[in-house]
C-alpha positions in Angstrom: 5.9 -21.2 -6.7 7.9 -18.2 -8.3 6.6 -15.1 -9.5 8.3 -14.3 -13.1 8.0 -11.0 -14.5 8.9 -10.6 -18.1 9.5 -7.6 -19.8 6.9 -5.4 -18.0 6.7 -1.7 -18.8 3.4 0.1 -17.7 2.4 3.7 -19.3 -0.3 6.1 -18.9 -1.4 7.1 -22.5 1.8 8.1 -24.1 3.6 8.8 -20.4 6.1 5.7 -19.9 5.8 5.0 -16.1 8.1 2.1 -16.2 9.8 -0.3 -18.7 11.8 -3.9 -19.2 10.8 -4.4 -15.8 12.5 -8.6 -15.4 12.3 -10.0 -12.0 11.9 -13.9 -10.4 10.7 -14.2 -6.6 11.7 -17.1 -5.3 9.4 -18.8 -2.3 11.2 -17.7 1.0 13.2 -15.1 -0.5 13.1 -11.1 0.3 13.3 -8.5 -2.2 13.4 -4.8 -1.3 13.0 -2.0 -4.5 14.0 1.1 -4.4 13.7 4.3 -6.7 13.0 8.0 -6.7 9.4 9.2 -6.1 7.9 9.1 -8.7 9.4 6.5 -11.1 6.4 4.1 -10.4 7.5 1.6 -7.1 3.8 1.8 -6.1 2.8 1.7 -9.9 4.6 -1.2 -10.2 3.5 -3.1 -6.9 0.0 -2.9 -8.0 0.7 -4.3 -11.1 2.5 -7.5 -9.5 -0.9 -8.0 -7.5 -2.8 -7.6 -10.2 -4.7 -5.2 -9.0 -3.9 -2.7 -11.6 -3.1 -3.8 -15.6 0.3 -3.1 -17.3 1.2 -2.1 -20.8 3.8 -5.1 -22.1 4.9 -8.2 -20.7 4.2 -10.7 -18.4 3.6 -12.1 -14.6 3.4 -15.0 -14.0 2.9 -17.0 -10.6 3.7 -21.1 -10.6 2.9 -21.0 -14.1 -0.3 -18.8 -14.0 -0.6 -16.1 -16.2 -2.1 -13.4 -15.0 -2.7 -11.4 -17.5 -4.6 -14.0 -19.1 -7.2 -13.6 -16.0 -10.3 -11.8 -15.9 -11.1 -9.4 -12.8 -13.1 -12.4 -11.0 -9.9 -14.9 -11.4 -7.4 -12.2 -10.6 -9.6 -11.7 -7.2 -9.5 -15.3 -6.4 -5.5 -15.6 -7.2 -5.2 -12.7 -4.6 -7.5 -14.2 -1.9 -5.6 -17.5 -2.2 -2.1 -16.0 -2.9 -0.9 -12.8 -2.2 -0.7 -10.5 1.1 -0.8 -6.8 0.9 0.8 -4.8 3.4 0.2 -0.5 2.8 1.4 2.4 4.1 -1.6 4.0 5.0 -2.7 0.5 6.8 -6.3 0.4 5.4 -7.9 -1.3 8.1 -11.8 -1.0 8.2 -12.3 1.4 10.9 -16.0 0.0 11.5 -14.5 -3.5 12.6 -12.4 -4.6 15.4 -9.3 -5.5 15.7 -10.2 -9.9 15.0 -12.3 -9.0 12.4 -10.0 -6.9 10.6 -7.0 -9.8 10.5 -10.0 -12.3 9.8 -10.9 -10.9 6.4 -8.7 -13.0 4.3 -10.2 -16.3 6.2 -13.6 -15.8 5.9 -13.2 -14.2 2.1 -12.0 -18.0 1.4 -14.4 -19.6 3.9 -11.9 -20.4 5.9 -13.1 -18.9 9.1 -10.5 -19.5 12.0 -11.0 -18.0 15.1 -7.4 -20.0 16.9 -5.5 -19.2 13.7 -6.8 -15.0 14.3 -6.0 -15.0 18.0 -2.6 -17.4 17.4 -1.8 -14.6 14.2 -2.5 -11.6 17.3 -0.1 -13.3 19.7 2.7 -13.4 16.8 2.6 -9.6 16.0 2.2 -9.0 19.8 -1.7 -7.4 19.9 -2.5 -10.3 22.3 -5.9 -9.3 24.3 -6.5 -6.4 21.8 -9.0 -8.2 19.4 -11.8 -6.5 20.1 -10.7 -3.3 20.4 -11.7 -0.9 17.2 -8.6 0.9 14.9 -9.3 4.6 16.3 -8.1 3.4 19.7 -4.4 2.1 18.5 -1.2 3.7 18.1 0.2 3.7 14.0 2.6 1.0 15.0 0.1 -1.0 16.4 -2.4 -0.2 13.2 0.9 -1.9 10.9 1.0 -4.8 12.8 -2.9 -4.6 12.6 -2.2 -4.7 8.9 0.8 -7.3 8.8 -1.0 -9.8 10.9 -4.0 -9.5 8.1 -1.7 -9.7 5.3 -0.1 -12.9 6.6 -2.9 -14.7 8.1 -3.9 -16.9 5.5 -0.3 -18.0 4.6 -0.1 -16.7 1.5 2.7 -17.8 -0.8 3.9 -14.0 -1.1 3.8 -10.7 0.5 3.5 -7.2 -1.2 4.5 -4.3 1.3 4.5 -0.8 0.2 6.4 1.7 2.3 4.9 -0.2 5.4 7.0 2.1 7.7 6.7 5.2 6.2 4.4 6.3 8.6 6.5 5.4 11.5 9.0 6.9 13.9 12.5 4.6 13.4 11.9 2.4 16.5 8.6 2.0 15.5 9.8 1.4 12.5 12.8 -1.6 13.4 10.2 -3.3 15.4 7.5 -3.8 12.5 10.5 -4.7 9.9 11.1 -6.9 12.6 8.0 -8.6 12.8 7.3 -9.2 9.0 10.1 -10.1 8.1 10.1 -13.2 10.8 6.4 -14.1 10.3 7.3 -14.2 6.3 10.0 -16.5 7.1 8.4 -18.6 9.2 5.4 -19.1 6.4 8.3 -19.6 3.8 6.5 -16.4 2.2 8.5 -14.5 -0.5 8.4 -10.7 0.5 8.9 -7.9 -1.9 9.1 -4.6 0.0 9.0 -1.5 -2.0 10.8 1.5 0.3 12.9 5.0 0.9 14.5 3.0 4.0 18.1 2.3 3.8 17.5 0.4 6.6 14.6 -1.8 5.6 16.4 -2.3 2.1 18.9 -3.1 4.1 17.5 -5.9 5.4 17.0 -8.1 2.1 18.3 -10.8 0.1 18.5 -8.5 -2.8 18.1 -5.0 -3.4 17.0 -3.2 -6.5 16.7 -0.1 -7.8 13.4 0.9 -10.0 14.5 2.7 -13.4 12.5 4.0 -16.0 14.4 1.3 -18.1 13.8 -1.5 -15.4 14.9 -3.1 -12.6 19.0 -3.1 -11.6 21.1 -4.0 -8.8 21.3 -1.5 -6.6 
């Protein structure tokens, strides 16, 4: 199930954010982007997950426009489809740790309490599900926010600057961890980052114009 972007470009009135924006993500595959601040990574994420709308072109996901979507359908397509990883980790501070990575289940009905505490084990928070987010470390709120994104097996991942908050060990370790668990669910992974050593990491790297996308 690829994701095919076709000639996407993205402005704010008259301000070109991005253009000619061509990329295909194949299942299992990791893609890292990289850019200057400011020429629209983040713009550009949000537009993949449909969460945002674009100016021209097209993204499509196993032959799903979404463009073509209305905000209820575009909502459903994420729940079933995509995993978000941020920088800033927006976890709900209010719920604990389980119910945090739960969210994608029981937004599809698929409430799983084995596949929660078997998704905890994987990013090593065994034993910490009930503990609230004001009580963990940031590289423990990232892998908080990892084991959400993945826990529903969706077909790809979105990360944005996921270690941008974190010291460089820190920082390995949770590059570590998604990039394993997005393996092992034969997720594609686009990573948007400053890191030469998460970009490192990839199957491809490329570098965010304001004309497009090219090989770094």
């Amino acid at each position: 199930m690829s994701l095919l972007v076709e000639g996407l470009a993205k402005r704010y009135g008259d301000t070109p954010v991005f253009g000619n924006v061509h990329l295909r993500l194949e299942p299992g595959e990791f893609v890292a982007v990289v850019g200057e601040s400011g020429v629209g990574k983040s713009s550009l994420l949000n537009c993949l997950a449909a969460l945002d709308t674009w100016s021209e072109g097209r993204i499509t996901h196993d032959g799903t426009d979404l463009g073509a979507l209305d905000e209820a359908q575009r909502a459903h397509w994420r729940r079933r489809h995509l995993g978000f990883v941020f920088q800033a980790f927006h976890v709900l501070p209010h719920l604990d740790v389980a119910q945090n990575v739960a969210l994608p289940l029981l937004l599809l009905n698929q409430s799983d309490d084995a596949r929660v505490a078997a998704m905890l084990d994987a990013v090593g928070l065994q034993g910490m599900g009930a503990r609230l987010p004001a009580s963990l470390s940031g590289g423990q709120l990232q892998r908080v926010a990892i084991a959400r994104a993945l826990v529903h097996r969706p077909a790809i991942v979105l990360a944005d600057e996921p270690t941008g908050n974190l010291d460089p060990d820190t920082a390995a370790r949770v590059m570590d961890l998604l990039q394993a668990q997005t393996r092992e669910h034969g997720s594609s992974l686009l990573l948007v980052t400053h890191s030469d050593a998460a970009a490192g990491r990839a199957d491809r790297v490329l570098r965010l114009t304001r004309s497009g996308l090219q090989r770094d």
